[in-house]
FITORFI-797860 format. One record per residue (C-alpha): residue number from 1; chain; x, y, z. Coordinates in Angstrom, 1 decimal, padded with zeros to 4 digits, always signed. Last residue first. Example, Ala and Ser with C-alpha at 12.3 -4.5 7.8 and 13.67 -1.06 7.14 Angstrom:
2, A, +013.7, -001.1, +007.1
1, A, +012.3, -004.5, +007.8
END
This chain:
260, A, +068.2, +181.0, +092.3
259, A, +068.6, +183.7, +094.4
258, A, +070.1, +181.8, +097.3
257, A, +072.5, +180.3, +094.9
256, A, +073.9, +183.5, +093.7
255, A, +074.3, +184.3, +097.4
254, A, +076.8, +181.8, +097.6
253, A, +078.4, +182.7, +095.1
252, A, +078.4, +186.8, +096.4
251, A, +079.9, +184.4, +099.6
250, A, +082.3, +182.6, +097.5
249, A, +083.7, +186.1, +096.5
248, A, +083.5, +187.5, +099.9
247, A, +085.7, +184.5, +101.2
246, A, +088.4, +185.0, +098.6
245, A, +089.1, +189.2, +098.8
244, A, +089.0, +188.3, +102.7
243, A, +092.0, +185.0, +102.1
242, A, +093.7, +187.6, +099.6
241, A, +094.0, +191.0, +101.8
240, A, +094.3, +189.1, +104.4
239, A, +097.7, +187.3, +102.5
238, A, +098.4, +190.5, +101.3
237, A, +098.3, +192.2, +105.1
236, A, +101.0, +189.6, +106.3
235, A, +103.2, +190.0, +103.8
234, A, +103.3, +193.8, +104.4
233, A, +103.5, +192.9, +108.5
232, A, +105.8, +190.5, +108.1
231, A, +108.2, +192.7, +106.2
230, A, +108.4, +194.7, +109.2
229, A, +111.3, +192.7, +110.6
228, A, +111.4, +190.2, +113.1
227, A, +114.8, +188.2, +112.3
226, A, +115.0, +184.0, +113.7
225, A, +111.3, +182.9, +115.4
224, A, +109.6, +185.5, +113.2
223, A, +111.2, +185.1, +110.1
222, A, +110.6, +181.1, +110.9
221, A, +107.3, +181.6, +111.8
220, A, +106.7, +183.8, +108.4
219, A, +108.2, +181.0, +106.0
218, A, +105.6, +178.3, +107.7
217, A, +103.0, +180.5, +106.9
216, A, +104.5, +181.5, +103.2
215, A, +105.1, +177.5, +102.4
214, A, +108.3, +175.9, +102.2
213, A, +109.0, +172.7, +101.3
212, A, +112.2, +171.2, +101.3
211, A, +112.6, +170.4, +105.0
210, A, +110.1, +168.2, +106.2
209, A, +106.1, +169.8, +104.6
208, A, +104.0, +167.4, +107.2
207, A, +103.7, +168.8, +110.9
206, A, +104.3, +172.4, +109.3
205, A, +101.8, +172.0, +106.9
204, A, +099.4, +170.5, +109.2
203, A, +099.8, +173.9, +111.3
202, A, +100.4, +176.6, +109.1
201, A, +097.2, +176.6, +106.7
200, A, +096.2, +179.9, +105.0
199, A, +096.8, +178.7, +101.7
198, A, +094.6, +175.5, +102.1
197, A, +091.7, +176.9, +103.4
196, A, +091.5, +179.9, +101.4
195, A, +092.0, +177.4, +098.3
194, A, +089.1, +174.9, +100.1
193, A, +087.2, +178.2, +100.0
192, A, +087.4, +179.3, +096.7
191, A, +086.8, +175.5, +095.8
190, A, +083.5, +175.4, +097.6
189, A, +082.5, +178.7, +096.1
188, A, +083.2, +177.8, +092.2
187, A, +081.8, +174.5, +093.3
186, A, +078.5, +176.5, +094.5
185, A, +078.2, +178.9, +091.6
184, A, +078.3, +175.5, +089.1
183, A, +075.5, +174.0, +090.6
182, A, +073.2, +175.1, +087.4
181, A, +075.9, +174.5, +084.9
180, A, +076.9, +171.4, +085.9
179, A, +073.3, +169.9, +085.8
178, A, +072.4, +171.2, +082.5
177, A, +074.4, +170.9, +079.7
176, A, +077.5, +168.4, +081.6
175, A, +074.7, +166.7, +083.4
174, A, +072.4, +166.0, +080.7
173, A, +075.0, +165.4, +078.0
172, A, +076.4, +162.6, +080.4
171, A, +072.8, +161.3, +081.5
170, A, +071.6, +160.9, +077.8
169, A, +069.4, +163.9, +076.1
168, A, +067.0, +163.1, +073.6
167, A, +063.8, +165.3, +074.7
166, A, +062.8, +162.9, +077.8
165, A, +066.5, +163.3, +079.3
164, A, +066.2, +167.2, +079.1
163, A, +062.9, +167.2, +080.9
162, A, +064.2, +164.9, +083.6
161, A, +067.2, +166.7, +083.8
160, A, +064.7, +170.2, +084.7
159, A, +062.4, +168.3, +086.4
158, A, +064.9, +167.3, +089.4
157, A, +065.1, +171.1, +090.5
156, A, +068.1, +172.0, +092.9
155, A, +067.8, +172.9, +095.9
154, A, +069.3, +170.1, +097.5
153, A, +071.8, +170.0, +095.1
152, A, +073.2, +173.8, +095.9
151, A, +073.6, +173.3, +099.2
150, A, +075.6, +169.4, +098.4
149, A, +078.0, +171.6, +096.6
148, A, +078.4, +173.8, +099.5
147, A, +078.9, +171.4, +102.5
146, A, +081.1, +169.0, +099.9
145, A, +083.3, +171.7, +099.0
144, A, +083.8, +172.5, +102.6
143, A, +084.2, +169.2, +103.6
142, A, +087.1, +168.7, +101.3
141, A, +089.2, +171.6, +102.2
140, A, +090.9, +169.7, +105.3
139, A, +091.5, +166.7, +103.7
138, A, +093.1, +168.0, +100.6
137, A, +095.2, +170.3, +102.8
136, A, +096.5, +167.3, +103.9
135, A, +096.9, +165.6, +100.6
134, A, +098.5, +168.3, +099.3
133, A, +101.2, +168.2, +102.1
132, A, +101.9, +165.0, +101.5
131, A, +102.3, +165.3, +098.0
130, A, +104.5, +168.2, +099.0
129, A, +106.8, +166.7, +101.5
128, A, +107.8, +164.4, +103.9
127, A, +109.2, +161.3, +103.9
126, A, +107.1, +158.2, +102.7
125, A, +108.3, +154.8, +104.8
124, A, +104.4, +153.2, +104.3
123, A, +104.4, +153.6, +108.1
122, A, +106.0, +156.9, +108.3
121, A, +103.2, +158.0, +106.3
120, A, +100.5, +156.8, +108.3
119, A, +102.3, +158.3, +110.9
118, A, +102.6, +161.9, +109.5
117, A, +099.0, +161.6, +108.4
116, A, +097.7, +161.2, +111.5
115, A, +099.9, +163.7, +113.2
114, A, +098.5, +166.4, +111.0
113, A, +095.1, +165.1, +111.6
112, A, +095.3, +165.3, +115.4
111, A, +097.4, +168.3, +115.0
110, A, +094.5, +170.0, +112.5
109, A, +091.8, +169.1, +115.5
108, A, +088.9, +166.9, +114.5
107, A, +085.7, +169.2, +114.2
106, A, +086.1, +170.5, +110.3
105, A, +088.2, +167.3, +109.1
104, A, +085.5, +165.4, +110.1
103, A, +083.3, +166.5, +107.3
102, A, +083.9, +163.2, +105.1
101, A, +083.7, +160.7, +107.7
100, A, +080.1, +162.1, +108.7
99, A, +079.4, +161.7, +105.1
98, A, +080.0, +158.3, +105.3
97, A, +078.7, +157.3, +108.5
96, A, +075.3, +159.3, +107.1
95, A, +075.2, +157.4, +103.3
94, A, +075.9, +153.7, +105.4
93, A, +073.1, +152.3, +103.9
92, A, +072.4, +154.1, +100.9
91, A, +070.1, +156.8, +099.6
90, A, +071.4, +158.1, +096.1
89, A, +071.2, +161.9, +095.0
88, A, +071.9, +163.7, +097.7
87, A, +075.4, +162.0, +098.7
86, A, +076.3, +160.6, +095.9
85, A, +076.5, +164.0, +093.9
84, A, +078.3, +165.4, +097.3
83, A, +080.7, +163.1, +097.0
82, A, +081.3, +163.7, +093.1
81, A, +081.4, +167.3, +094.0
80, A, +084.1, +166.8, +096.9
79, A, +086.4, +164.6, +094.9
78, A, +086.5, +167.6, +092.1
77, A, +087.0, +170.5, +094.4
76, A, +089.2, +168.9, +097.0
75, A, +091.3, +167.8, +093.7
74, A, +091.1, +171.4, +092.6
73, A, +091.5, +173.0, +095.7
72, A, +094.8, +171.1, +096.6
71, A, +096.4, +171.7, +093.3
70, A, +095.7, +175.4, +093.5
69, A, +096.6, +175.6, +097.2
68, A, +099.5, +173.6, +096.8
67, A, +100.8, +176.0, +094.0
66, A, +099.6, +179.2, +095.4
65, A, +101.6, +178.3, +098.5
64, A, +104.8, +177.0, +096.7
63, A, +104.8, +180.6, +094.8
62, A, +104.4, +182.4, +098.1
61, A, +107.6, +180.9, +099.4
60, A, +109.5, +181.2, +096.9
59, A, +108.4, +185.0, +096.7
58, A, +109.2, +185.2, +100.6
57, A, +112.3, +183.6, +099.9
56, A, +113.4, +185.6, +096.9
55, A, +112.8, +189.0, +098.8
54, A, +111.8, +191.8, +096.6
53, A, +108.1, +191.2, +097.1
52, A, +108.8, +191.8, +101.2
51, A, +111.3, +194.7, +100.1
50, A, +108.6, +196.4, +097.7
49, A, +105.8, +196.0, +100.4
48, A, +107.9, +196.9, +103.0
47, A, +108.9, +200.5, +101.3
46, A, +105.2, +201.6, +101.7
45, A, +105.6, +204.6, +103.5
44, A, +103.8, +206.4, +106.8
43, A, +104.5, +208.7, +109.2
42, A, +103.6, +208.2, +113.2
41, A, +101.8, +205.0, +113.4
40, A, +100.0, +204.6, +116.9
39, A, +101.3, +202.1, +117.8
38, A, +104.8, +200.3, +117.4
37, A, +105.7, +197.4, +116.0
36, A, +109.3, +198.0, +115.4
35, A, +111.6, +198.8, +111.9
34, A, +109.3, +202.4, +112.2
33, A, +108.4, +203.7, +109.0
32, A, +104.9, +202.3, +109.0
31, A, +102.9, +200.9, +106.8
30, A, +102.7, +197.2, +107.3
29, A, +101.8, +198.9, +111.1
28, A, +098.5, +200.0, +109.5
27, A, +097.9, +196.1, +108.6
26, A, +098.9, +194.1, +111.4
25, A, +097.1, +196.6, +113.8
24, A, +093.6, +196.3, +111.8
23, A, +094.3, +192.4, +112.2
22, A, +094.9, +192.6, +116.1
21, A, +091.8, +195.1, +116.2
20, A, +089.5, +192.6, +114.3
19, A, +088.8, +189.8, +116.8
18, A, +088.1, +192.2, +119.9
17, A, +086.3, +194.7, +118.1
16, A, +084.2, +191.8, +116.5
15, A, +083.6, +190.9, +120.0
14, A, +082.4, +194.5, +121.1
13, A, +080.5, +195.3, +118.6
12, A, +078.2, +191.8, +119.2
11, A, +077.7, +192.8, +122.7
10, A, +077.0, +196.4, +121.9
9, A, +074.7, +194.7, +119.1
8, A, +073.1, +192.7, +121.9
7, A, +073.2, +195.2, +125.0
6, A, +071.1, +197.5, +122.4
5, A, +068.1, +194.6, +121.2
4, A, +067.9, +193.8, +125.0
3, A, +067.5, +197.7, +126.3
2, A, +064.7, +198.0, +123.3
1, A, +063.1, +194.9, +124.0
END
């Protein structure tokens, strides 16, 4: 059992080594003086940083992100919830095809979706853009919302509306004084991760965003494809710096939920 339990976690070491060296890289090499990717990092500065953040693009770039993140979580956030209300709390015919039509998005591939969208948009003659974007990113976060949210109605207890509804209480001030509150931990963590979801996405942006919009993935292929420069690296690292910073959050929410 011994011999077993050791080949397992040198197993398990040896994986996350293999997925976490290439980000590790990214980052040290974000400080480094050298204009090339090379390893190991001799002498150190943090002159990137202040030319990526100096760079109107990038900023542009980073602005339209947080922007069709923010919108995209939000609506994610709020059509997920209401999902996941009807969901667990009414039992329906077709309550399984339709939930299975909600998490889709997390086993069909982004280009399948990507290109879905671009021809059902090319149908109604719509060009591409940011509302088309946002409702890509829309579909992709959605089933995360709705996975958490629906975690945190399952365990919720029934008694405590019912008690509120039997001292006065109608189902409006019931929900917004006692329902929304308790589930509240797991939409905060459903729409920190639809936001992860959304501003870490390159692929159905870049299927969907045309020419005007530019988001920070989509700006870093093109510095890539057109001038390599180390400023990909400091950019790089902030955006993991912000999608890990995000994910541990929803996961202390998460946790919240477990508790209670």
């Amino acid at each position: 059992m011994r011999l077993e339990r050791f080949v397992l976690r040198l197993w398990a070491g040896l994986v996350y080594l293999f997925l976490f060296t290439p980000i590790f890289a990214v980052v040290l090499m974000s400080f480094s003086t050298s204009k090339y990717s090379t390893f190991p990092v001799r002498s150190w500065t943090a002159k990137w940083y202040s030319e990526a953040f100096g760079d109107e693009k990038i900023v542009a770039a980073l602005q339209t992100s947080l922007l069709i993140s923010i919108v995209a979580a939000l609506i994610a956030t709020l059509v997920g919830t209401l999902a996941a209300m009807g969901f667990v709390r009414n039992s329906f015919r077709s309550r399984e095809i339709m939930r299975a039509f909600f998490l889709s998005p997390l086993i069909i591939p982004e280009i399948i979706t990507g290109i879905a969208l671009l021809s059902f948009a090319t149908l109604l003659s719509v060009q591409g853009g940011m509302i088309l974007v946002i409702i890509g990113h829309v579909l992709i976060g959605l089933p995360f919302v709705l996975t958490v949210v629906s975690a945190r109605l399952y365990g919720f207890d029934r008694s405590l509306e019912e008690a509120a509804m039997d001292l006065g209480a109608d189902e409006v001030t019931t929900f917004r004084k006692i329902t929304l509150p308790l589930i509240m931990p797991g939409i905060a963590g459903g729409a920190l991760l639809a936001f992860t979801v959304s501003f870490d996405n390159f692929l159905i942006t870049y299927l969907l965003a045309g020419s005007e919009v530019m988001t920070i993935p989509v700006h870093i292929y093109s510095m890539i494809r057109f001038e390599f420069t180390p400023k990909i690296h400091a950019i790089s690292t902030v955006i993991i710096f912000v999608s890990v910073s995000l994910i541990l959050v929803s996961q202390l929410l998460a946790g919240e939920r477990r508790q209670t």
